[in-house]
LOLUM-433505 format. One line per field, with one value per residue (C-alpha): residue number from 1; residue in three letters; chain; x, y, z. Coordinates in nm, 4 decimals. Example, Ala and Ser with C-alpha at 12.3 -4.5 7.8 and 13.67 -1.06 7.14 Angstrom:
2
num: (1, 2)
residu: (ala, ser)
chaine: (A, A)
c1: (1.2300, 1.3670)
c2: (-0.4500, -0.1060)
c3: (0.7800, 0.7140)
This chain:
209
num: (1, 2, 3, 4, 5, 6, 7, 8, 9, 10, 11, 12, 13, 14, 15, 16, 17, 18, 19, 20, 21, 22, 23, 24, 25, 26, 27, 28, 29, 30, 31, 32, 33, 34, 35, 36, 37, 38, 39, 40, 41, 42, 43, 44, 45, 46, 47, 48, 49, 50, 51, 52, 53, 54, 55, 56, 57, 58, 59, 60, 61, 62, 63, 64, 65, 66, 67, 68, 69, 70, 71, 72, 73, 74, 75, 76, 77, 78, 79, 80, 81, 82, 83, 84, 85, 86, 87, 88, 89, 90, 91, 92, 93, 94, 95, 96, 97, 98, 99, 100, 101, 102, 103, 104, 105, 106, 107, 108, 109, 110, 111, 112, 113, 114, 115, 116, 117, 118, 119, 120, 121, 122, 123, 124, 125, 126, 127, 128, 129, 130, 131, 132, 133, 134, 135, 136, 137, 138, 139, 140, 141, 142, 143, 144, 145, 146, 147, 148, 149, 150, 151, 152, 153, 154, 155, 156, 157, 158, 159, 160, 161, 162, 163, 164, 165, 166, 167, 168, 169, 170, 171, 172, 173, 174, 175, 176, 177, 178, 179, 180, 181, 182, 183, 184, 185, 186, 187, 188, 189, 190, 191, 192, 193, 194, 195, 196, 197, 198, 199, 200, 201, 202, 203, 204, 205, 206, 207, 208, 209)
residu: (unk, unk, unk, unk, unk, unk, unk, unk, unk, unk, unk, unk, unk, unk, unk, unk, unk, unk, unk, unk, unk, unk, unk, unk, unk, unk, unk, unk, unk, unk, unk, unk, unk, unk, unk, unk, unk, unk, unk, unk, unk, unk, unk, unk, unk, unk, unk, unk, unk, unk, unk, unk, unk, unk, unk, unk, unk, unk, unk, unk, unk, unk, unk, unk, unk, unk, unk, unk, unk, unk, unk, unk, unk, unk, unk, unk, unk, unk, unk, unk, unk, unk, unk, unk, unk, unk, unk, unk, unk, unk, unk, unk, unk, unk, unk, unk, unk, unk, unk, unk, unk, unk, unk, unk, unk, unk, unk, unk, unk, unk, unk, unk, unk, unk, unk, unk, unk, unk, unk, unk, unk, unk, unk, unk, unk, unk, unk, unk, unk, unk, unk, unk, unk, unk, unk, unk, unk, unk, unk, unk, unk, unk, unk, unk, unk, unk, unk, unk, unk, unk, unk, unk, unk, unk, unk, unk, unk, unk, unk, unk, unk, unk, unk, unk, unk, unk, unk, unk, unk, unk, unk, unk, unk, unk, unk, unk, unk, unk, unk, unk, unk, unk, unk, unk, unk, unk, unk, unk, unk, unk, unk, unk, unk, unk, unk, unk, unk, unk, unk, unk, unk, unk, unk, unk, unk, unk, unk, unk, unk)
chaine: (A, A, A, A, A, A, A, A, A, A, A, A, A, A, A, A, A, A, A, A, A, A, A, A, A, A, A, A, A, A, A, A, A, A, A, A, A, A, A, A, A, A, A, A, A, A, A, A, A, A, A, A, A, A, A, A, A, A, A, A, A, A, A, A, A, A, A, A, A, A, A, A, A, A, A, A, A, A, A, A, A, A, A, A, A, A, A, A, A, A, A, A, A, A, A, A, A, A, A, A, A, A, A, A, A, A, A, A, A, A, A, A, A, A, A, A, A, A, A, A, A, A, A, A, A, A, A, A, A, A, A, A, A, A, A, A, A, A, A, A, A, A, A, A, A, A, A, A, A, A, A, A, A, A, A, A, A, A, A, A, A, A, A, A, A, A, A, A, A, A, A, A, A, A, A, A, A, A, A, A, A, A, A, A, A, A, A, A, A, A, A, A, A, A, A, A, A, A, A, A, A, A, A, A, A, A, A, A, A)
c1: (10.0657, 9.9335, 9.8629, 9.7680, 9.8151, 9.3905, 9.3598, 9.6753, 9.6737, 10.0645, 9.9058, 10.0376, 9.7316, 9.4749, 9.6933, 9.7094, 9.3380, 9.2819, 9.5106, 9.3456, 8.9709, 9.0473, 9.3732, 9.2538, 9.5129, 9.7145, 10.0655, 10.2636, 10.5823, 10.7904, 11.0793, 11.1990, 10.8312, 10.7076, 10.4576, 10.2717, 9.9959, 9.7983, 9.5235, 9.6222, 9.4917, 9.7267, 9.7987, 9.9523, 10.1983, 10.3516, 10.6883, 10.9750, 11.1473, 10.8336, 10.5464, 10.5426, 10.2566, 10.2313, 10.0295, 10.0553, 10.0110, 10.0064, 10.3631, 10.2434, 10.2300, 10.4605, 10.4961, 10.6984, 10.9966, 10.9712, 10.9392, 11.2601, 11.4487, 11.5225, 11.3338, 11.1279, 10.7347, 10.4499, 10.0880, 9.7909, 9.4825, 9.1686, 8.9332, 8.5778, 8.4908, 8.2062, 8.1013, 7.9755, 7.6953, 7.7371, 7.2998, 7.4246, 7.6420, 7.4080, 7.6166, 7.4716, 7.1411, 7.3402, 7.5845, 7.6172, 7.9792, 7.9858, 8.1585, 8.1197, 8.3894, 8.4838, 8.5776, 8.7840, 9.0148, 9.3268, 9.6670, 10.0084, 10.2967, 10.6245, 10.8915, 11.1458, 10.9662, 11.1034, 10.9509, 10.8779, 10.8915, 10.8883, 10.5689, 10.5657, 10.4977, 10.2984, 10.0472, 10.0584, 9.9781, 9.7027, 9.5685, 9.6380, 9.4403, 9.1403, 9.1012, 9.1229, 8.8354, 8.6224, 8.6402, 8.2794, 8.1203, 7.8552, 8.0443, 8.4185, 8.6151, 8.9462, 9.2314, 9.2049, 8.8412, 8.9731, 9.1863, 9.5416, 9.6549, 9.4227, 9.5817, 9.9121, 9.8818, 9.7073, 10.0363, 10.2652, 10.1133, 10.1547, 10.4506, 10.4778, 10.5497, 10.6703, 10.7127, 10.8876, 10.6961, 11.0005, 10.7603, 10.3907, 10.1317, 9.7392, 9.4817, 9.1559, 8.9714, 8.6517, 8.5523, 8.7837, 8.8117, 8.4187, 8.2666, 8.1173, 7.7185, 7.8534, 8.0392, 7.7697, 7.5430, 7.8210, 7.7653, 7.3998, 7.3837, 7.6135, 7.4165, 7.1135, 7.2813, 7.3861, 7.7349, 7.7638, 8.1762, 8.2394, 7.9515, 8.1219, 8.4621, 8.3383, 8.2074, 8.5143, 8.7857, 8.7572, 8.6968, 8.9893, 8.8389)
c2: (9.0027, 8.6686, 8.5120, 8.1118, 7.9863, 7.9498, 8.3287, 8.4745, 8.6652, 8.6841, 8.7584, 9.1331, 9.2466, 9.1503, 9.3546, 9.6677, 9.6292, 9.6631, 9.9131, 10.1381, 10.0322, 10.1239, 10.4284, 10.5220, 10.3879, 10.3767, 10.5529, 10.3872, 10.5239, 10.4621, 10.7125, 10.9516, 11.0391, 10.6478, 10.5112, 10.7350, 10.6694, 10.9180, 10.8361, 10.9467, 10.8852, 10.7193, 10.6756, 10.3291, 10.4217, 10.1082, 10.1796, 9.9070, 9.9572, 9.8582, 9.9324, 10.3420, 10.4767, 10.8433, 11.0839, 11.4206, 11.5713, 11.8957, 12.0594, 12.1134, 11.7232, 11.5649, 11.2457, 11.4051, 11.4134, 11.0377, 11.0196, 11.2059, 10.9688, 10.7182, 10.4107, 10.1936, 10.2510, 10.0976, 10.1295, 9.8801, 9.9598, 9.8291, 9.6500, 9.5286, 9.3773, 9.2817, 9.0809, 8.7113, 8.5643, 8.2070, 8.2110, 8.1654, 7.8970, 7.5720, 7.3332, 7.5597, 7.3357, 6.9989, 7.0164, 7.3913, 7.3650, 7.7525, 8.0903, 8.4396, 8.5320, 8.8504, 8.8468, 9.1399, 9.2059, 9.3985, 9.4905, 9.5363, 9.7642, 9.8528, 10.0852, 10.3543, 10.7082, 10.9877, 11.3524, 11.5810, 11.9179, 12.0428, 12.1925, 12.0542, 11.7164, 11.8018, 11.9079, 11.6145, 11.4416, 11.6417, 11.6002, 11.2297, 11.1546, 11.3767, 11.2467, 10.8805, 10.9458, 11.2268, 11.0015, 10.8200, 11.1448, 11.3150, 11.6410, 11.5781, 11.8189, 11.8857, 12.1432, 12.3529, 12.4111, 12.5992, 12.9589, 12.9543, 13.1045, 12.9608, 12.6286, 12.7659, 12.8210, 12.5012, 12.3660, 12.6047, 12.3625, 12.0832, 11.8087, 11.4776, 11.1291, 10.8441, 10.5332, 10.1930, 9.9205, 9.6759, 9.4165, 9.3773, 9.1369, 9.0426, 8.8303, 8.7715, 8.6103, 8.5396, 8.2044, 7.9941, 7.7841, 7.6850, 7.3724, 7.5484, 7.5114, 7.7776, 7.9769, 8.0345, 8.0850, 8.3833, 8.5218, 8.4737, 8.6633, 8.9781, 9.0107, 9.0764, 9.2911, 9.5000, 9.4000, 9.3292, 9.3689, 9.1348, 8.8658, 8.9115, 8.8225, 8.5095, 8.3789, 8.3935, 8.2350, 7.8277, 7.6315, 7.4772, 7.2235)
c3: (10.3342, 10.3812, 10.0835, 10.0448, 9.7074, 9.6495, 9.6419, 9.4882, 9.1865, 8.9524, 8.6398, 8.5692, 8.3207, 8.6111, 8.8383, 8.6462, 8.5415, 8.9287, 8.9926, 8.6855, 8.8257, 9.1567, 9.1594, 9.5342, 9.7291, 10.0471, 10.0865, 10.3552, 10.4497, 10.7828, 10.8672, 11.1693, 11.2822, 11.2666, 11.0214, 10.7669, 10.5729, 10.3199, 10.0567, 9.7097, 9.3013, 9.1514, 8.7518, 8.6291, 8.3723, 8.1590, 8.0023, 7.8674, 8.1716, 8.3701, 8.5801, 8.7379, 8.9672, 8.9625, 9.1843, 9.3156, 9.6908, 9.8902, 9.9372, 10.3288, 10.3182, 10.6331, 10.4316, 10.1624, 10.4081, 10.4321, 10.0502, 9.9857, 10.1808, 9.9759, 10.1562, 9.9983, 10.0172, 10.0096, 9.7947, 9.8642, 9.6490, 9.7758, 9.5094, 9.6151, 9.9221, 10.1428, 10.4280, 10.3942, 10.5442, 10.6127, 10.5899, 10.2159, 10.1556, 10.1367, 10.3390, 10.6518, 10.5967, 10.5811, 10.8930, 10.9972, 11.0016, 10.8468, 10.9863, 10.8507, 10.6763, 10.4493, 10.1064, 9.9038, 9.6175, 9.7022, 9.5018, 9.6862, 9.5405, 9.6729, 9.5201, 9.5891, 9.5421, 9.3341, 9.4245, 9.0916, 9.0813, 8.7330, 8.5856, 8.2838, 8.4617, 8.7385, 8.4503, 8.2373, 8.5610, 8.6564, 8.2710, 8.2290, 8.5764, 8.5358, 8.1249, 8.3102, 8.5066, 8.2906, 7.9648, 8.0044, 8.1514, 7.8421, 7.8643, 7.9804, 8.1916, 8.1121, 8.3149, 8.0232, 8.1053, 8.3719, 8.3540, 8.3064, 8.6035, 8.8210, 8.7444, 8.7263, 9.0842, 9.1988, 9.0458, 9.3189, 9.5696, 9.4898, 9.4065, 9.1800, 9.2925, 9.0882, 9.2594, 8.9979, 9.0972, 9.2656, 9.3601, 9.3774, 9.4982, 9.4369, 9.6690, 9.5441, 9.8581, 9.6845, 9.8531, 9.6062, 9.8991, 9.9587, 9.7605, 9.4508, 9.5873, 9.8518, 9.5713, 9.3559, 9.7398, 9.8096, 9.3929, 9.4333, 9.7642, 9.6736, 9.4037, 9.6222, 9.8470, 9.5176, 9.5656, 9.1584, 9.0958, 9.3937, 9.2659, 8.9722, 9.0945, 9.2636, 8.9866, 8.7437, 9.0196, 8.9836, 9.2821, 9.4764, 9.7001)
């Protein structure tokens, strides 16, 4: 992607915090039938041998042809993001020399995808993902909640995906690039629209003018 120096991110524990904050992501595949894309969950799992993202996805799936191939794929997880007003950025009152622009967080990964089809996995998946995301809930649900068999044959539908991150990239276009007056104008302003994870990113990325 295009990525200027002001708003790239290389720092791998900001990466996976990203990934883990926001696991919704964008599977990209090109093969016979053209360009594929499916939204899946993913899991970030960190190993000495590096950085896997696991998910799971229908057995009916078309993509899963693609995904057997061999070929390299691609994962972009989207973090927060919102338009900007150039009515916030100060220097609109001194010489009006502003544009809108938009500003957004978003993670890159590429890798060559392995399909799973053992149970054993396919339920540590489904475990590992749901205790991610039940863990602050009062009362958390967990696959056991649910009967055996039941689950057993949610499982028959389904198949595994592990995908070894290869490469990966991060942009953080947070207005790194605006004299600070505007930056804390963009923070101040997402704020007020209720866009709090965004104002917050603004503020912690130094100014590069």
């Amino acid at each position: 992607m295009y990525n200027p120096p002001a708003f790239r991110e290389e720092r791998t524990e900001v990466l996976r915090d990203a990934i883990r904050s926001h696991p919704l992501a964008t599977l990209i595949t090109s093969g016979s039938a053209g360009l594929i894309a499916n939204v899946l969950p993913f899991s970030l799992r960190t190993t000495d041998q590096g950085d896997m993202l696991c998910a799971h996805l229908a057995k009916a799936n078309d993509q899963i042809a693609d995904l057997k191939s061999g070929a390299q794929t691609l994962v972009i997880f989207q973090g927060p993001q919102a338009y900007i007003s150039p009515s916030w950025y100060p220097t609109k009152k001194q010489h009006g020399k502003v544009v809108p622009t938009w500003n957004y967080v978003v993670v890159q990964a590429w890798g060559v995808p392995k399909i799973c089809e053992d149970r054993d996995w396919l339920l540590h998946q489904l475990s590992e993902l749901t205790s991610a995301h039940e863990a602050e809930r009062p009362e958390p649900w967990d696959v056991s909640d649910a009967p055996a068999d039941y689950i057993e044959g949610q499982i028959k539908g389904i198949v595994g995906l592990e995908i070894p991150i290869d490469r990966i990239e991060g942009k953080w276009k947070v207005s790194q690039n605006q004299p600070m007056e505007n930056q804390m104008g963009v923070a101040a302003g997402l704020q007020t629209d209720g866009k709090h994870a965004l104002s917050a990113e603004v503020q912690s990325r130094p100014n590069v003018r």
